[in-house]
RODO-2510 file (C-alpha; in nm, 4 decimals, decimal comma):
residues 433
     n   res          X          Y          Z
     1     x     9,2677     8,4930    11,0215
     2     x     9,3165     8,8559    10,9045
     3     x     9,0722     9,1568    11,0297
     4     x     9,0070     9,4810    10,8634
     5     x     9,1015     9,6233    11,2223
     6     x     9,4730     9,5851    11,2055
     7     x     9,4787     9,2484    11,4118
     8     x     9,8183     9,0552    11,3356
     9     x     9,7528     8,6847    11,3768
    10     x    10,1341     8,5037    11,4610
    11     x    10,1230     8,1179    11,3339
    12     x    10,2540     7,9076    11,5711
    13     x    10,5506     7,7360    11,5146
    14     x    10,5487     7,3321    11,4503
    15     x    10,2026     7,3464    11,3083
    16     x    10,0541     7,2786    10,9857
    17     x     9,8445     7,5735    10,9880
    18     x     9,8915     7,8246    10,7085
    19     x     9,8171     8,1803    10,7033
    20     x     9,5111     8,2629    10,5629
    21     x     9,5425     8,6026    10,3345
    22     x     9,2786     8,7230    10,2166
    23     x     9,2867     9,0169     9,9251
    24     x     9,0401     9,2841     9,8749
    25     x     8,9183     9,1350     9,5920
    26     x     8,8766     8,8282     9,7276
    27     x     8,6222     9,0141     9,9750
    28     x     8,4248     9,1594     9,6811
    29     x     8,5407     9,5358     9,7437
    30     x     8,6832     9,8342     9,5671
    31     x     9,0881     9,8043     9,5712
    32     x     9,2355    10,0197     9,8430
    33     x     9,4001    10,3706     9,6691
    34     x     9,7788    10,1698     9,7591
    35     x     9,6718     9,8423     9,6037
    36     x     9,8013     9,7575     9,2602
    37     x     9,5767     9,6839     8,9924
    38     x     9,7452     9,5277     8,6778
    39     x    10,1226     9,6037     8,7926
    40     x    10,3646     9,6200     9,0506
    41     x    10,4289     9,9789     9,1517
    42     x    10,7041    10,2072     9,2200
    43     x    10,7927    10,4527     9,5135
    44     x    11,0802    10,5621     9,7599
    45     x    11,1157    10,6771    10,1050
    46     x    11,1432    11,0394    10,0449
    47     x    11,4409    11,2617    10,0933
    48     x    11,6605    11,3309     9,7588
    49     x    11,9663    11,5200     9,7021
    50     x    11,9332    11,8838     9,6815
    51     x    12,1031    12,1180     9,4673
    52     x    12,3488    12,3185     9,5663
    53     x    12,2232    12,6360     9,5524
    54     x    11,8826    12,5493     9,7337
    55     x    12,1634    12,4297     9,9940
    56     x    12,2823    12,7417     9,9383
    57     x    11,9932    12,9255    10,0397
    58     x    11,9014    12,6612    10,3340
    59     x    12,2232    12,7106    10,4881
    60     x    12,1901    13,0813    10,4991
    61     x    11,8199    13,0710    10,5478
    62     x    11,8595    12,8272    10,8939
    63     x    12,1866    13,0411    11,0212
    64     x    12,0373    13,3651    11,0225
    65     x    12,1963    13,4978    10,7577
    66     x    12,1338    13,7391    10,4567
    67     x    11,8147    13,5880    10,3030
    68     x    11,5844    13,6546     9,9935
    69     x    11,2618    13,4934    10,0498
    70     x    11,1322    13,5602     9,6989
    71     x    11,4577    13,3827     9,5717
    72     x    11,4326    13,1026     9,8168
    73     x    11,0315    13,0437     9,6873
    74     x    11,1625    13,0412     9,3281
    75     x    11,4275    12,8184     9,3693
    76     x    11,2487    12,6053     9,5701
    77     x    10,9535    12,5368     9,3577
    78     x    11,1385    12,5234     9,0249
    79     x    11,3661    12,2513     9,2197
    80     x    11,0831    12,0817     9,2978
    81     x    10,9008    12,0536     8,9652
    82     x    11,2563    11,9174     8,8101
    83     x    11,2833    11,6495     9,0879
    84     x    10,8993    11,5034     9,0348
    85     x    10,9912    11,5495     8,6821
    86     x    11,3127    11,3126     8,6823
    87     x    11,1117    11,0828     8,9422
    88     x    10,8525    11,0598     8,6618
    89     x    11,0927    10,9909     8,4117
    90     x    11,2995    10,7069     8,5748
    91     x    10,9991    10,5209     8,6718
    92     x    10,8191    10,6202     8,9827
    93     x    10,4483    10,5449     9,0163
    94     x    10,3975    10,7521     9,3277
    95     x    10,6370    11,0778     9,3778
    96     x    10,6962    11,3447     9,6271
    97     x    10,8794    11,6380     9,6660
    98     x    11,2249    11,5243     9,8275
    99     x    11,1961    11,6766    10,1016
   100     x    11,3474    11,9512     9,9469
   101     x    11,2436    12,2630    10,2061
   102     x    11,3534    12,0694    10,4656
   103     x    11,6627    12,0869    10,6926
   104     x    11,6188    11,7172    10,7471
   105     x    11,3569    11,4080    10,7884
   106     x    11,2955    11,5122    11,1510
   107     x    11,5149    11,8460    11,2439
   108     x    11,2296    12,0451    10,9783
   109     x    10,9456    11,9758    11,2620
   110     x    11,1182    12,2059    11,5613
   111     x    11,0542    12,5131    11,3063
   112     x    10,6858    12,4076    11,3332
   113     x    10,6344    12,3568    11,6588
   114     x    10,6344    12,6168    12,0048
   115     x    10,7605    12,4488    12,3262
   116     x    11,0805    12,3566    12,2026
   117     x    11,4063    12,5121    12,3824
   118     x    11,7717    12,4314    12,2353
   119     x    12,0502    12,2640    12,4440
   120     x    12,3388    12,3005    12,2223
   121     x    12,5768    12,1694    12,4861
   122     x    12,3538    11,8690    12,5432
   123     x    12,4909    11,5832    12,3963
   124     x    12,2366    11,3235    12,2055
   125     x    12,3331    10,9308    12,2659
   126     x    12,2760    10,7212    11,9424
   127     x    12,3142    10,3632    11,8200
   128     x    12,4760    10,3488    12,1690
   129     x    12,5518     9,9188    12,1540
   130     x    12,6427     9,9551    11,8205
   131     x    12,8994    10,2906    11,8188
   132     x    13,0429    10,1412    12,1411
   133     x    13,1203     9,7929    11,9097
   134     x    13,3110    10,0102    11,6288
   135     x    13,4153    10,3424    11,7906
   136     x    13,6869    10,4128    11,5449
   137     x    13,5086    10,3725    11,2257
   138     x    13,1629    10,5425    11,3846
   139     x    13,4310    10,8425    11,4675
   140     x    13,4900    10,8898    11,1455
   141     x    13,1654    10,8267    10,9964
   142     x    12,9690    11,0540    11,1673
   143     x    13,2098    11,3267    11,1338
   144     x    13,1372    11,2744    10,7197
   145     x    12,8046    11,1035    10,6881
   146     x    12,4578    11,1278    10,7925
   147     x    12,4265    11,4456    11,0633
   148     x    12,8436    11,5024    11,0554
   149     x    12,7661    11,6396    10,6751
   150     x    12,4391    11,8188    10,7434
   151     x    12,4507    12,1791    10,6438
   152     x    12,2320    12,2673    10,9412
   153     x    12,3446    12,1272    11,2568
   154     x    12,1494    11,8892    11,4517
   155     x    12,0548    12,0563    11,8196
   156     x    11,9116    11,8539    12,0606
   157     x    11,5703    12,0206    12,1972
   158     x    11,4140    12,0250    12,4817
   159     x    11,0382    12,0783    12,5606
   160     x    10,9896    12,3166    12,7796
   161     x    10,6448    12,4408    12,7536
   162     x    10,2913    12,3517    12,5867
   163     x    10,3412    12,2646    12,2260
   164     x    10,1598    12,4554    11,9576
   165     x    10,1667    12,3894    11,5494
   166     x    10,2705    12,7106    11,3821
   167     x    10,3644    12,5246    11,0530
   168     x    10,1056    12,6271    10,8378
   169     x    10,2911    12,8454    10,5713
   170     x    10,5664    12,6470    10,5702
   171     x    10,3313    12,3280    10,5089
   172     x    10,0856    12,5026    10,2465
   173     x    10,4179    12,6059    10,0586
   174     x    10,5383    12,2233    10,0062
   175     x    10,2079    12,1485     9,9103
   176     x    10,1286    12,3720     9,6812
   177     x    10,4958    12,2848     9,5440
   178     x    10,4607    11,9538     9,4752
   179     x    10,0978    11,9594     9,3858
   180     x    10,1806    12,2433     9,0812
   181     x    10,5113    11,9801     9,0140
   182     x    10,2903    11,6799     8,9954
   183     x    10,0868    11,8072     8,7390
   184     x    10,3301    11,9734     8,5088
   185     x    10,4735    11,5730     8,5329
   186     x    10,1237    11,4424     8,4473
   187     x    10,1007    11,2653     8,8057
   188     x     9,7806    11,2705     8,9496
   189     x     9,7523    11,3398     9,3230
   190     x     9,6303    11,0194     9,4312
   191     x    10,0021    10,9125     9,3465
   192     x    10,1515    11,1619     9,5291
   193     x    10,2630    11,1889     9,9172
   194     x    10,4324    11,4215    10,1921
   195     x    10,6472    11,2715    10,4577
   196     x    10,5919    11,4357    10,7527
   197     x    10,8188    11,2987    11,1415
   198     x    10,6275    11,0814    11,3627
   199     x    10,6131    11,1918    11,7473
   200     x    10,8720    11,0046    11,8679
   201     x    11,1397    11,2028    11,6023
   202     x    11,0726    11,5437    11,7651
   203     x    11,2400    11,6011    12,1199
   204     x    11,2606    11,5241    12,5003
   205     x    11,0674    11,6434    12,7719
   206     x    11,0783    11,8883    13,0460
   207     x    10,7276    12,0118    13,0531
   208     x    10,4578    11,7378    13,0822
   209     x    10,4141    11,5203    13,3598
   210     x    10,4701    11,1859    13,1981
   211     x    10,6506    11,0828    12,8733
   212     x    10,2252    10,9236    12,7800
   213     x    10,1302    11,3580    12,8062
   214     x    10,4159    11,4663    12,6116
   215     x    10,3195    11,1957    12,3113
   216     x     9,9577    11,2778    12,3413
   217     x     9,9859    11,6251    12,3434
   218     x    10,2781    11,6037    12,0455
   219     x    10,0494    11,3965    11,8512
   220     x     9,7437    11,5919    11,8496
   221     x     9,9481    11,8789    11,7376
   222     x    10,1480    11,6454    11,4628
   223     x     9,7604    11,6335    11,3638
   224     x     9,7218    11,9432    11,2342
   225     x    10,0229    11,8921    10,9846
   226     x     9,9001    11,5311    10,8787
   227     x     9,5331    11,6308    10,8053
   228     x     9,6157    11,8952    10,5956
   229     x     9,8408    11,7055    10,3822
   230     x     9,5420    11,4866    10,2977
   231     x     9,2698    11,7228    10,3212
   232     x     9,4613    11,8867     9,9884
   233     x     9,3992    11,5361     9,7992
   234     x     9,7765    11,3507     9,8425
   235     x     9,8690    11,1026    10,0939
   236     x    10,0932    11,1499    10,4225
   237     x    10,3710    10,9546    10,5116
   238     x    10,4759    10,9349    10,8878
   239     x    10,8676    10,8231    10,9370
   240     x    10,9667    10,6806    11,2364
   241     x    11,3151    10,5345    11,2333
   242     x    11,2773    10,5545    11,6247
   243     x    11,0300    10,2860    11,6998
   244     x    11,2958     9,9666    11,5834
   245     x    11,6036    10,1653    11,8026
   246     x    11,3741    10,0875    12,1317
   247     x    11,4503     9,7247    12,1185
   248     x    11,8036     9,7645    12,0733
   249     x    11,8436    10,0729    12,3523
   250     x    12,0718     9,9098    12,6546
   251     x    11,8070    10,1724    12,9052
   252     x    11,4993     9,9265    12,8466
   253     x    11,4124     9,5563    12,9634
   254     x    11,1736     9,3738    12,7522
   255     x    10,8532     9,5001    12,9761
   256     x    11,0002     9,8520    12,9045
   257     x    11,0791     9,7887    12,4954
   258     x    10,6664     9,6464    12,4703
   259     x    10,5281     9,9210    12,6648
   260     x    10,7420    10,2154    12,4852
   261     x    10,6521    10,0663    12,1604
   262     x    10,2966    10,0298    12,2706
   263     x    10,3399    10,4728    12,3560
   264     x    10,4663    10,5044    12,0138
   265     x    10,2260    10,3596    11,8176
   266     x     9,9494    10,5334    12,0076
   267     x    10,0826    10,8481    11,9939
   268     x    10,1130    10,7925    11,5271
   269     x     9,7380    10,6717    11,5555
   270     x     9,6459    10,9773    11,7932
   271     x     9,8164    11,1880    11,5272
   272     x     9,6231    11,0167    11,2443
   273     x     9,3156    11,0604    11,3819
   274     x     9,0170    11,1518    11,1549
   275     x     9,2510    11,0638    10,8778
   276     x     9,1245    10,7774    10,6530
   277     x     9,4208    10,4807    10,6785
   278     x     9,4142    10,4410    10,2965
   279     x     9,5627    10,7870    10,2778
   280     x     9,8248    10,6938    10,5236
   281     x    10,2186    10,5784    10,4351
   282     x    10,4144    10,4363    10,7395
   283     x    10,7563    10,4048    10,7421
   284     x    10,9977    10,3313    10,9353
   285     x    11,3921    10,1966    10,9463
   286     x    11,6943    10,1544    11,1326
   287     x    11,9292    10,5197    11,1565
   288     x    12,2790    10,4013    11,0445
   289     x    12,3043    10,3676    10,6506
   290     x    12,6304    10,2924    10,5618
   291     x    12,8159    10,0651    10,8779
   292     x    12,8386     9,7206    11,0259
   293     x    12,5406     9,7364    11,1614
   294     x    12,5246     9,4086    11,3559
   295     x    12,3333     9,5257    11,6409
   296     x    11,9884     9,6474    11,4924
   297     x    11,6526     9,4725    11,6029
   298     x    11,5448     9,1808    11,4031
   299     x    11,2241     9,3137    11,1996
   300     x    11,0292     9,0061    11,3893
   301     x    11,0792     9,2648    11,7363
   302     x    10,8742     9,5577    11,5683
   303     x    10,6747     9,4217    11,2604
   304     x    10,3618     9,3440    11,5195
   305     x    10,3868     9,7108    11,6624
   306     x    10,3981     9,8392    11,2870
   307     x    10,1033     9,6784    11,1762
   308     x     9,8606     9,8469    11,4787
   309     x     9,9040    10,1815    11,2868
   310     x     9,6018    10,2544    11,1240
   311     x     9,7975    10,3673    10,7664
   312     x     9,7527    10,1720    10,4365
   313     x    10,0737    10,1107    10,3564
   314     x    10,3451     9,9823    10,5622
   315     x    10,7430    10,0470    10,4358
   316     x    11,0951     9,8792    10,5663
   317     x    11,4473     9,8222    10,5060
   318     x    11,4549     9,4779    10,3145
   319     x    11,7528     9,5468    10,0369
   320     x    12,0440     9,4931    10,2361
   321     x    12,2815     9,2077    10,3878
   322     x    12,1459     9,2333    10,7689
   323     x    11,7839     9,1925    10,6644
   324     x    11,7060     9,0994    10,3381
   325     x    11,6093     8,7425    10,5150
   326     x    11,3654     8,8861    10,7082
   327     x    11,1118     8,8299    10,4018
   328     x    11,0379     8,4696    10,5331
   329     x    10,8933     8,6200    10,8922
   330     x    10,5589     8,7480    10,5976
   331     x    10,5295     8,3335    10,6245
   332     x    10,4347     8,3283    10,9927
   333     x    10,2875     8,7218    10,9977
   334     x     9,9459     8,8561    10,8136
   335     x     9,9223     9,1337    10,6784
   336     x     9,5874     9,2943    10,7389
   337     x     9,3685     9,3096    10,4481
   338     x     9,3624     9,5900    10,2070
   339     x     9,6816     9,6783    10,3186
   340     x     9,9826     9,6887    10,1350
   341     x    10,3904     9,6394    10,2447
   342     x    10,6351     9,8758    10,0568
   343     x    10,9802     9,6414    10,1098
   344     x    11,3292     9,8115     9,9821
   345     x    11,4270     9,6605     9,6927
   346     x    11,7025     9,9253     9,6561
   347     x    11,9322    10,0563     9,9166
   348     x    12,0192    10,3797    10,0167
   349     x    12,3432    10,2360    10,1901
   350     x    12,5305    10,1684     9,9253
   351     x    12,6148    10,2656     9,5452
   352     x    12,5923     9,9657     9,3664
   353     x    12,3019     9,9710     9,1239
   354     x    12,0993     9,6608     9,1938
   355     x    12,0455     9,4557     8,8756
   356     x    11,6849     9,4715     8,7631
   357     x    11,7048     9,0729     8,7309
   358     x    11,7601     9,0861     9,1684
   359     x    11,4993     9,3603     9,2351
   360     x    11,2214     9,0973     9,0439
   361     x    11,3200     8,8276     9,2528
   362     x    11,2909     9,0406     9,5706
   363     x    10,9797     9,1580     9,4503
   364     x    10,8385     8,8093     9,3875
   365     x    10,9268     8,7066     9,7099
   366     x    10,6842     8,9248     9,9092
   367     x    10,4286     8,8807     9,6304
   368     x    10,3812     8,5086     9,6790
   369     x    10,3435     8,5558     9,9982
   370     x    10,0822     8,8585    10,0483
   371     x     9,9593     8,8656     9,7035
   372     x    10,0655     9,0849     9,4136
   373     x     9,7699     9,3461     9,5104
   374     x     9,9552     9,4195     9,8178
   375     x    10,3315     9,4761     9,7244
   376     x    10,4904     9,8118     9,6621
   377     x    10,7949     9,8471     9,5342
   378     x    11,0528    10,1358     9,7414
   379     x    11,3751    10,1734     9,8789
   380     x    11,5072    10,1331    10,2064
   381     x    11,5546    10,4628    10,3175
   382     x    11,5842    10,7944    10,2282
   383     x    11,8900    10,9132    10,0192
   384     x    11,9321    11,2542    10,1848
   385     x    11,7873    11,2374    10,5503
   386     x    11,9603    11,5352    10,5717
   387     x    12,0446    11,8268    10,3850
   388     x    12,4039    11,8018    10,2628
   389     x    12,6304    11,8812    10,0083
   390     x    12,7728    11,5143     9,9657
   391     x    12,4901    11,2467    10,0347
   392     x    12,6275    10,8757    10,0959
   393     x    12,4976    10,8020     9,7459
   394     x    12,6076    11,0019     9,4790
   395     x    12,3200    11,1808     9,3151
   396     x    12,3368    11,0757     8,9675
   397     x    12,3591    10,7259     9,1092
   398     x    11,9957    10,7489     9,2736
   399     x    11,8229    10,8405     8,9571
   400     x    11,9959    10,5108     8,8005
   401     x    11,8718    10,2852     9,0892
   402     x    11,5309    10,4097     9,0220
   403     x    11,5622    10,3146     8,6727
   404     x    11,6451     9,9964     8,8048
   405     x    11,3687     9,9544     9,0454
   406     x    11,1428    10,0106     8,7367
   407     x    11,2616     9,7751     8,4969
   408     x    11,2889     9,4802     8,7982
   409     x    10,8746     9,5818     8,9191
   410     x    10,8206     9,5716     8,5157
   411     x    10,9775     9,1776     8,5069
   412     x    10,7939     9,0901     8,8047
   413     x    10,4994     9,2518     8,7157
   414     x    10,5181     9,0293     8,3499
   415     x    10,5387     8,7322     8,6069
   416     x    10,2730     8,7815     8,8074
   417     x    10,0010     8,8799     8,5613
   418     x    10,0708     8,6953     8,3372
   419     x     9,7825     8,5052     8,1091
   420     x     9,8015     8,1888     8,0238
   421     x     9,7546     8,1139     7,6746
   422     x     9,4183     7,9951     7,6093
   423     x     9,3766     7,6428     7,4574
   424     x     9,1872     7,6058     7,1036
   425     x     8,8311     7,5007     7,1730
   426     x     8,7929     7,1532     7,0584
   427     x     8,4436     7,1548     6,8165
   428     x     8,1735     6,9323     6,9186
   429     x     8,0932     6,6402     6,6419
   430     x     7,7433     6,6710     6,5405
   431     x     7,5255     6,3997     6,7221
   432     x     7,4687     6,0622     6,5562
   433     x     7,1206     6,0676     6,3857
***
């Protein structure tokens, strides 16, 4: 059976023995903040196309160029505002900022952090099984797409002394930004989050004794940044694309894939300490967007790992080809209670606009399964990781899969609350005198 405490209960297979699931109301208590009440809700992972001149400004800003901070601040927030604005207006229940200030989903953090030294030169091995399957097309790719089209180059870093946060303008600037946007938009906070890189997205080591140190010290800095996110009233979400490449990484045996895991998910719950889970979005993915993509760990490899983070809300890719089967694994697999799964329903890999009809069905899917308290409607990924001037999906093309996302969580939301029309009471005949 399920536990409040996170424990995952696998069913065996070959038995008869269903998974019990048991829903916060079902346990007589107040819905988790994440929970839905009378409809499925809407989210996404994140990062959203900037405009070009806040690229602009970022470019200039990260190469140490002529820079007007007043200008950047202006432009920033006003971008802002109109992004939670068109989020609003498309559909989204729960909005955020787009990561807008940021050079990318993980890259931002090394401008946050002291004990970080470049290596330029160094060169950073990726995807290595699967580049090595298609070198030609993965050439070309990531000479376009993904870090290839970044406007601020990604340099691998190195630590190379104790780590200290030094984030704290930077952080109370997004905050305040998408806390003033959110209201203008008529959002209230509760339905509104920062993503913020997990420990694992930051850099190697040089400087602790063991890679367990470097986590533990990474994390309790990565501390600071999460509880004040959620000490100003919205919730934090933790990305970690990097926990689902260990079981695919040629360096690691089994023994070695558990036990890294096991370091990763200690270090996110080291980070989230004193941090209530219901304020807590985890998410996490698998790198490439757009590619074959035939040698990514099966969601079964990870899933357990992912539910032992002590967050509320639990997000994955589940809208395209190479895993969109993966929803029958939620048949063998609890989900603790109180706590709800965010599955894509819209990709971030490619630019057809899913058909409302589709999204409902992938919706329902997960819903019959965990319950229709416990189902969050999102995308797969982000649709800017980084900040570039030509993002895999064209911009206007986002904005119309939200729409889409909307209108599907609004047809399976009519499905799954729906009341049954009540029979006519049949009148009682007088008793014989």
């Amino acid at each position: 059976m399920c536990h409040n405490d996170g424990a995952v209960q696998l069913i065996s297979p070959g038995t008869d023995a269903k998974p019990v699931r048991t829903g916060a109301r079902q346990l007589g208590v107040a819905m988790a903040v994440q929970q839905n009440i009378d409809h499925i809700q809407t989210t996404h992972t994140g990062s959203l196309p900037r405009p070009h001149q806040l690229l602009d400004l970022l470019k200039a800003k990260s190469g140490g160029k002529a820079f007007n901070q007043t200008e950047w601040n202006t432009t920033l927030s006003k971008a802002v505002t109109d992004c939670v604005r068109k989020q609003v207006e498309c559909g989204i229940d729960t909005v955020t900022d787009g990561e807008f200030s940021k050079s990318g989903f993980f890259t931002y953090i090394r401008e946050r952090l002291e004990g970080f030294e470049s290596r330029p030169g160094q060169k950073q091995v990726s995807f290595a099984e699967e580049v090595s399957a298609f070198p030609e097309y993965y050439a070309q790719y990531f000479q376009q797409a993904m870090m290839g089209g970044a406007v601020v180059p990604a340099v691998p870093v190195v630590c190379t002394g104790p780590l200290k946060y030094r984030g704290e303008e930077s952080l109370q600037r997004d905050i305040a930004n998408v806390k003033n946007a959110a209201k203008v938009a008529g959002v209230e906070e509760e339905h509104v989050f920062l993503p913020a890189t997990a420990p694992s997205g930051v850099g190697a080591n040089e400087y602790y004794k063991s890679e367990e140190e470097y986590f533990h010290a990474l994390a309790l800095e990565l501390n600071k940044e999460y509880r004040t996110i959620v000490a100003a009233g919205i919730l934090v979400q933790v990305d970690d694309p990097f926990l689902s490449e260990i079981f695919v990484d040629p360096r690691f045996d089994g023994r070695q894939k558990k036990r890294r895991a096991a370091i990763y998910v200690e270090a996110v719950n080291t980070a989230l300490s004193g941090i209530p889970s219901e304020k807590v979005r985890f998410h996490t993915c698998y790198g490439i967007n757009e590619g074959p993509r035939i040698h990514e760990a099966a969601l079964a490899d990870f899933l357990p790992h992912v539910l032992k983070i002590k967050a509320g809300q639990y997000s994955f890719e589940s809208a395209n080809p190479r895993h969109e089967h993966e929803y029958h694994l939620f048949e063998k697999i609890n989900v603790p209670a109180g706590k709800v799964i965010c599955p894509g329903v819209i990709t971030h890999a490619s630019n057809i606009v899913e058909h409302p009809e589709w999204i409902a069905e992938r919706i329902l899917r997960f819903a019959k399964l965990v319950g229709r308290e416990n189902v969050m409607a999102g995308s797969d990924c982000g649709f800017s990781s980084q900040a570039t001037y030509k993002t895999e999906v064209h911009p206007t093309i986002v904005w119309e899969k939200f729409k889409a996302m909307r209108e599907g969580a609004d047809l399976a939301s009519k499905k799954l609350w729906a009341r049954k029309a009540s029979k006519p009471r049949t009148k009682r005949r007088p008793p014989a005198r």
